[in-house]
C-alpha positions as CSV (number, residue, x, y, z in Angstrom):
1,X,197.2,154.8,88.4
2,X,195.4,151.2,87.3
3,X,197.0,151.0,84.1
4,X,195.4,147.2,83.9
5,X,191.7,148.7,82.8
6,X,189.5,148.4,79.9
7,X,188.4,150.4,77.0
8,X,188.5,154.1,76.7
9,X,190.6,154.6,79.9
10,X,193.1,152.0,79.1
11,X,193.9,153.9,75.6
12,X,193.9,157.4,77.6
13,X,196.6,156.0,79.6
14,X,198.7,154.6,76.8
15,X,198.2,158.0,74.3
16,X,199.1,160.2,77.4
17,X,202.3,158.2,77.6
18,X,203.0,158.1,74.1
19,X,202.8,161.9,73.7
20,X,204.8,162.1,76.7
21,X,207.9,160.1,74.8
22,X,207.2,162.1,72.1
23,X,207.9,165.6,73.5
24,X,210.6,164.1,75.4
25,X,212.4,163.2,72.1
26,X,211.4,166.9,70.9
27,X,212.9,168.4,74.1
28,X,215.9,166.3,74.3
29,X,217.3,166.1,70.4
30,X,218.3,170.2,70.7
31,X,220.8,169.4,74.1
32,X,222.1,166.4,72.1
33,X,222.6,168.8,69.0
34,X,224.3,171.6,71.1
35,X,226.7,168.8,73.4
36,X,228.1,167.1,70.0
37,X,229.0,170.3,68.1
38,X,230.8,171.3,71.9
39,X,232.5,167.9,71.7
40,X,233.0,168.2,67.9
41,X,231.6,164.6,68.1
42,X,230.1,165.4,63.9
43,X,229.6,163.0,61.3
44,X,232.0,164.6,58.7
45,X,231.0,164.3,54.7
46,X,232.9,162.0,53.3
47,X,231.9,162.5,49.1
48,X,231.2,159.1,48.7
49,X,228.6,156.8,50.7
50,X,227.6,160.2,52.8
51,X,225.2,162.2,50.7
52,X,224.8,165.2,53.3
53,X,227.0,167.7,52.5
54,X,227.5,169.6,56.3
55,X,228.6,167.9,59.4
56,X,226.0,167.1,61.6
57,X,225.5,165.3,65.0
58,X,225.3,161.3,64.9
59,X,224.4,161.1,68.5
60,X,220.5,161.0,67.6
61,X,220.2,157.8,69.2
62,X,221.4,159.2,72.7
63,X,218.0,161.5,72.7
64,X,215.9,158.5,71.3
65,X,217.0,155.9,74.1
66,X,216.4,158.8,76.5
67,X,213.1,159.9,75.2
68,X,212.0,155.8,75.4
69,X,213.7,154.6,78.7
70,X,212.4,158.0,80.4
71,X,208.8,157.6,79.1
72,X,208.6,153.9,80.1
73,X,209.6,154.8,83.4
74,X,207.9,157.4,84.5
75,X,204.8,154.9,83.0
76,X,205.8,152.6,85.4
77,X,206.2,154.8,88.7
78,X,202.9,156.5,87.8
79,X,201.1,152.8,87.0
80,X,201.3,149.4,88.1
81,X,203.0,148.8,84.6
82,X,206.0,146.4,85.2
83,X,209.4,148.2,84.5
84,X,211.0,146.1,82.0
85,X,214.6,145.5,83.5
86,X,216.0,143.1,80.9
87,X,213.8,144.4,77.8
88,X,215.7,148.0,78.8
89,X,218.6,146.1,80.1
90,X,219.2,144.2,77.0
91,X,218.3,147.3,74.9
92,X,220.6,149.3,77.0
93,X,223.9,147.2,76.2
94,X,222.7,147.3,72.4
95,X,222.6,151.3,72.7
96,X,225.7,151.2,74.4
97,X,227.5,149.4,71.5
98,X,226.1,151.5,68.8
99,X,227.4,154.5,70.8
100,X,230.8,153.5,71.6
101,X,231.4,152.8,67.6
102,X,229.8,156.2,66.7
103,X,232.2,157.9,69.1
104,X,235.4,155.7,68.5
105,X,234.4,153.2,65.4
106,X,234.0,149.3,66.8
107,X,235.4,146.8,64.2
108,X,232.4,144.3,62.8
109,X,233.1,141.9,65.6
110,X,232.8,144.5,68.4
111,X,229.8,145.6,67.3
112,X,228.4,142.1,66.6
113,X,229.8,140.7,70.3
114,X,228.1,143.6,71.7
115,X,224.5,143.0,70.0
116,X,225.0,139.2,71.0
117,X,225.5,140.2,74.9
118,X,222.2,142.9,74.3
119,X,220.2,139.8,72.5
120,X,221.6,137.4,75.9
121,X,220.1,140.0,78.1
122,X,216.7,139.9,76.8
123,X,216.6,136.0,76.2
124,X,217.3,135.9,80.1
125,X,214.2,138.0,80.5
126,X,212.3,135.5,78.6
127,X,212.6,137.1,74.9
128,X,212.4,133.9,72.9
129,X,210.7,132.3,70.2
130,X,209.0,129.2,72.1
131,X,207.4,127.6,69.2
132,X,206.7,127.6,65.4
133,X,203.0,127.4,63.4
134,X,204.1,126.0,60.4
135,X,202.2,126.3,57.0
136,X,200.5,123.4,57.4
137,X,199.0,124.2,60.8
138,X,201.3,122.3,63.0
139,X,202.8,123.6,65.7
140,X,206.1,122.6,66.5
141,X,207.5,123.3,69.8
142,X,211.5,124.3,70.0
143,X,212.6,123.8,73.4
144,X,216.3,125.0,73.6
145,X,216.5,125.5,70.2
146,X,213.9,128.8,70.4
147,X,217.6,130.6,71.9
148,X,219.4,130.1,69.1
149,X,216.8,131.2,66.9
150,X,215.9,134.1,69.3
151,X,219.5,135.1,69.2
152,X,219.6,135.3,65.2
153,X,216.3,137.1,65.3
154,X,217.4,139.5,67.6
155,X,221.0,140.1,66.0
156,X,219.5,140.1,62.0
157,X,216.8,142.8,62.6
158,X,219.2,144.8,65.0
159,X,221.2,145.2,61.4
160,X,218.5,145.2,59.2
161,X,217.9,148.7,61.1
162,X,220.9,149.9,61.1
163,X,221.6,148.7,57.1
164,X,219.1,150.7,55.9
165,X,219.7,154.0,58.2
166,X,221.6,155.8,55.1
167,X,219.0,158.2,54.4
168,X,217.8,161.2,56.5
169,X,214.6,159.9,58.2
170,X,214.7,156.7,56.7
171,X,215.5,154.3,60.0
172,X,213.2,156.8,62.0
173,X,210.3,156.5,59.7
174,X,210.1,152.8,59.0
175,X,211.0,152.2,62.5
176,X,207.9,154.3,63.5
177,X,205.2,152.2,61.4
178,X,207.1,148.9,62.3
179,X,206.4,149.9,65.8
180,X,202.5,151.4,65.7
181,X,202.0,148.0,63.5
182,X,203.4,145.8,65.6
183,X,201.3,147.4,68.7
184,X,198.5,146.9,66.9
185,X,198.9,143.4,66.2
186,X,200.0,143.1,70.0
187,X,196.9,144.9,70.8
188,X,194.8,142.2,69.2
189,X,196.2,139.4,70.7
190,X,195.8,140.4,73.9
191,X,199.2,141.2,74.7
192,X,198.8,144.4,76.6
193,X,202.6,145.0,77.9
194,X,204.4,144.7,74.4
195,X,201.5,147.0,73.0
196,X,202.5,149.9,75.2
197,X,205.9,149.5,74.8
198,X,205.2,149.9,71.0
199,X,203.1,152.3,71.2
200,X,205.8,154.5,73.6
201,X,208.7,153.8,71.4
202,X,206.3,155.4,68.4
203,X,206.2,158.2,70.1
204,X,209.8,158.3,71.2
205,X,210.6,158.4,67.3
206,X,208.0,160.7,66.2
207,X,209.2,163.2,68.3
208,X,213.0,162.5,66.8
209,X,211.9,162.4,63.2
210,X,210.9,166.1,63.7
211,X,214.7,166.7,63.6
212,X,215.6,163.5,61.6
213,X,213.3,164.0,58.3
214,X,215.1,165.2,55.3
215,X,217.1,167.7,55.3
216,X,218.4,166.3,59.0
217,X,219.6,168.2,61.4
218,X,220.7,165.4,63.7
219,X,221.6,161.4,62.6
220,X,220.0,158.4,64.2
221,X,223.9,157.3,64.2
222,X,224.5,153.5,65.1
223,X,223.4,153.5,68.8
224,X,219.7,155.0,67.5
225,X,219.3,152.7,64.6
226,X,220.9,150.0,66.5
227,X,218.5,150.8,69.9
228,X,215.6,151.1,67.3
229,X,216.0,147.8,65.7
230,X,216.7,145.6,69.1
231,X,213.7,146.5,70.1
232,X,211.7,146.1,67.1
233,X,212.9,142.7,67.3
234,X,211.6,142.3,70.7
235,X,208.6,143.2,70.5
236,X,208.1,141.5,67.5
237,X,208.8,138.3,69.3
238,X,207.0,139.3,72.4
239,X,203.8,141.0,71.1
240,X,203.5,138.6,67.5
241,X,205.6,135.6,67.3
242,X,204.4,134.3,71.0
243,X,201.0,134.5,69.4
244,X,199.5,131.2,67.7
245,X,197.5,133.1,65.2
246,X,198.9,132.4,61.4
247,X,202.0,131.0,60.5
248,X,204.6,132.2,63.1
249,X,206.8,135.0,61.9
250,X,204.5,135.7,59.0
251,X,203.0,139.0,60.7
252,X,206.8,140.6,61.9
253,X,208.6,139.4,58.4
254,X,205.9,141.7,56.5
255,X,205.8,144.4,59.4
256,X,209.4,144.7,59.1
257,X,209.8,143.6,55.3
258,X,211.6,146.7,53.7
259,X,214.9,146.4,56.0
260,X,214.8,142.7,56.1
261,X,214.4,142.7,52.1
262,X,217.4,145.4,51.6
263,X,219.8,143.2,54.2
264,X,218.8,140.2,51.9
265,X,219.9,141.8,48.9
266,X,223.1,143.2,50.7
267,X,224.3,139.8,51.6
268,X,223.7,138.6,48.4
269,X,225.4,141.0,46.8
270,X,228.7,141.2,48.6
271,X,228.5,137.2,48.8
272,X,228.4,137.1,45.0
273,X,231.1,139.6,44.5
274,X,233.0,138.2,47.2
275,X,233.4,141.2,49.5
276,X,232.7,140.9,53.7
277,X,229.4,141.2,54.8
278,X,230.4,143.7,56.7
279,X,231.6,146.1,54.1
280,X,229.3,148.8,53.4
281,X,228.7,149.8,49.4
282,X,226.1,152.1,47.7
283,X,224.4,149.4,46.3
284,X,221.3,149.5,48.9
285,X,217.6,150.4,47.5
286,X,217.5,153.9,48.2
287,X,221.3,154.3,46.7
288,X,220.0,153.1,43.1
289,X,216.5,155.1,44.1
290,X,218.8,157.8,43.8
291,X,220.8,157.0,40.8
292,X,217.3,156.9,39.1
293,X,217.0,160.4,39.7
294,X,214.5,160.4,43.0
295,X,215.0,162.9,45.1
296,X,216.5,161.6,49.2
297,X,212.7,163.1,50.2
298,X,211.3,161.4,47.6
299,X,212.6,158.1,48.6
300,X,212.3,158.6,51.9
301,X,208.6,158.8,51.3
302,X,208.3,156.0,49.0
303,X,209.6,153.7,51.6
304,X,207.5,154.9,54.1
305,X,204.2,154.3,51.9
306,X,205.8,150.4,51.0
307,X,206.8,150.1,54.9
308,X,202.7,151.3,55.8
309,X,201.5,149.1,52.9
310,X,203.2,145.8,54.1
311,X,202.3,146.9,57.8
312,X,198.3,146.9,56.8
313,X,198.7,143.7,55.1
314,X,200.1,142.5,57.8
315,X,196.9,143.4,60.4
316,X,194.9,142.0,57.5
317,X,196.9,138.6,57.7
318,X,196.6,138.4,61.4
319,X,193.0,139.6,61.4
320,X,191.5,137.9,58.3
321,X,193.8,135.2,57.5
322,X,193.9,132.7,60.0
323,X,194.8,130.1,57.4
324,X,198.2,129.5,57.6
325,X,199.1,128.4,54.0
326,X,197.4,131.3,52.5
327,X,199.4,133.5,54.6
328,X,202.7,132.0,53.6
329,X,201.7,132.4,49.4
330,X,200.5,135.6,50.4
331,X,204.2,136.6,51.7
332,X,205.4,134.7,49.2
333,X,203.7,137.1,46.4
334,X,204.7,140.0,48.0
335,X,208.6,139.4,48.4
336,X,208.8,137.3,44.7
337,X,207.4,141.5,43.2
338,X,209.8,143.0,45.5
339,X,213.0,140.7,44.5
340,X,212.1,141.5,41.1
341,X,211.8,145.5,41.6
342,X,215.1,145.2,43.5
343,X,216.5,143.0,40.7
344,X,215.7,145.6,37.9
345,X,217.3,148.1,40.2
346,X,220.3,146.4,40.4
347,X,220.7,145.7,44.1
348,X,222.2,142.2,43.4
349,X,225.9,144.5,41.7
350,X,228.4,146.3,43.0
351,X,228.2,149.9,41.9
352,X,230.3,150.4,39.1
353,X,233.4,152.0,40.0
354,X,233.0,151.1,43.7
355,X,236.0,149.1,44.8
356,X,237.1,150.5,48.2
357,X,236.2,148.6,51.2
358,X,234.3,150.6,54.4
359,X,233.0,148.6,57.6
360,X,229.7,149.3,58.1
């Protein structure tokens, strides 16, 4: 199959493929259910942090991984699509890592060391940020330094997933409209490769947000949202950033705004309280969401419409606004009304009577 062609056939192709990752994800999760209730491998209730009130399975990533790597290639031994060896390789040792501390609980450096060697992987495959388009429409070209920056990229949205996966569906979902948006940003620019792979990995999450959306009957767990966000941040540098158009990473730090806002405010928060980074708390958005009263579904779908919201701003920035200045006030705007929303919430303090230390 050409998968290289134009037009209607071209998006035939992709939408085939897509909806094959999709029912891959449905077919799988039910296996993935079945082994970890045979292995007891169960994410127990804990009465604190844990709002779900039933041990369920927390190996939801193993199905979503499957769904993806399975879709991509048969997609590449049906097409002349390139298998991407280090974009899966990379994304592979990421999975791995969030698996192995689902299964035996990583301390925060394991799990860190682990997302470095998955964001090495991917550099080596030519993942990096080259150069930057600065506000004031120069370009400034990073040579050696694009690694390190790559590397923090990589590592900082990998979490930003993962720091926000403490509702049913919420990962999955937000993942889901990162993803179509950022293949359709990668779409416009021409980048045809990092589209699809987009477009497959909606699919791939679709299918497991059948299972995931509140009530869940299966977790994303640490190796899905960990999986999920890696590549998120690739494609984000390989479908957006590696694009000219507007100021640099204006398009992915709206497309993926809502985790990279809550990780914000989590650092923040510890920092001024002095507890580790690391430690996890129930001070996150949705947690106060909650203490306000809105139902998990409720929430849930709240941060969905904000995630699709900032992701249509986003198209509009890259299709509309070519003026890089404008694009910066324009982010600007948007995350000054969302500090304040999250400052009224009272993300920024501990939640009273929470003084035990978890790791994340």
């Amino acid at each position: 199959m050409y998968l290289g062609g134009t037009g209607d056939s071209l998006l035939k192709n992709i939408l085939f493929f897509s909806v094959l990752s999709l029912v891959l994800a449905l077919v799988m999760v039910p296996f993935v259910i079945r082994f970890s209730e045979k292995k007891k491998w169960l994410d127990i209730p804990d009465g604190k942090r844990k709002i779900h009130t039933k041990p369920i399975s927390r190996l939801g990533g193993v199905a979503l991984f499957l769904a993806f790597f399975l879709a991509v290639l048969f997609l590449s031994l049906c097409s002349d699509f390139p298998f991407p060896f280090f974009v899966l390789g990379g994304g592979g040792v990421i999975f791995l890592t969030g698996l192995v501390d689902d299964l035996i609980s990583l301390p925060p450096w394991g799990k860190l060391l682990g997302q470095i060697l998955g964001a090495l992987v991917l550099i080596r495959g030519g993942v990096t940020i080259q150069f930057l388009t600065l506000p004031w429409d120069e370009m400034v070209y990073l040579g050696n330094w694009g690694y390190p920056l790559t590397l923090l990229w990589i590592v900082g949205i990998t979490n930003a997933l993962n720091l926000i996966d403490g509702l049913d569906g919420l990962s999955t979902g937000i993942g889901a409209i990162a993803s179509f948006t950022l293949g359709i940003i990668a779409w416009q620019e021409g980048r045809i490769e990092p589209a699809i792979l987009s477009f497959l990995l909606v699919g791939a999450t679709v299918g497991f947000l059948f299972y995931n959306f509140p009530p869940a009957k299966i977790f994303l767990g640490d190796s899905g949202a960990l999986f999920l966000g890696g590549m998120l941040a690739t494609i984000s540098v390989q479908g957006a950033v590696k694009s000219a158009a507007a100021f640099t990473l204006a398009v992915p730090i709206l497309i993926l705004g809502v985790p990279i806002l809550d990780t914000f405010f989590a650092i923040i928060r510890r920092s001024k309280n002095h507890l580790p980074v690391s430690c996890a708390d129930r001070g996150h958005l949705h947690h106060r969401l909650l203490e306000r009263g809105y139902s998990p579904r409720g929430v849930v779908i709240l941060f969905y419409g904000i995630s699709a919201l900032l992701g249509v701003v986003a198209i509009i920035v890259n299709t509309f606004i070519r003026n890089d200045t404008y694009s910066l006030l324009l982010i600007l705007l948007l995350f000054a009304l969302f500090w304040e929303w999250g400052k009224n919430l009272g993300v920024l303090d501990v939640p009273k009577g929470e003084k035990t230390i978890e790791k994340s």
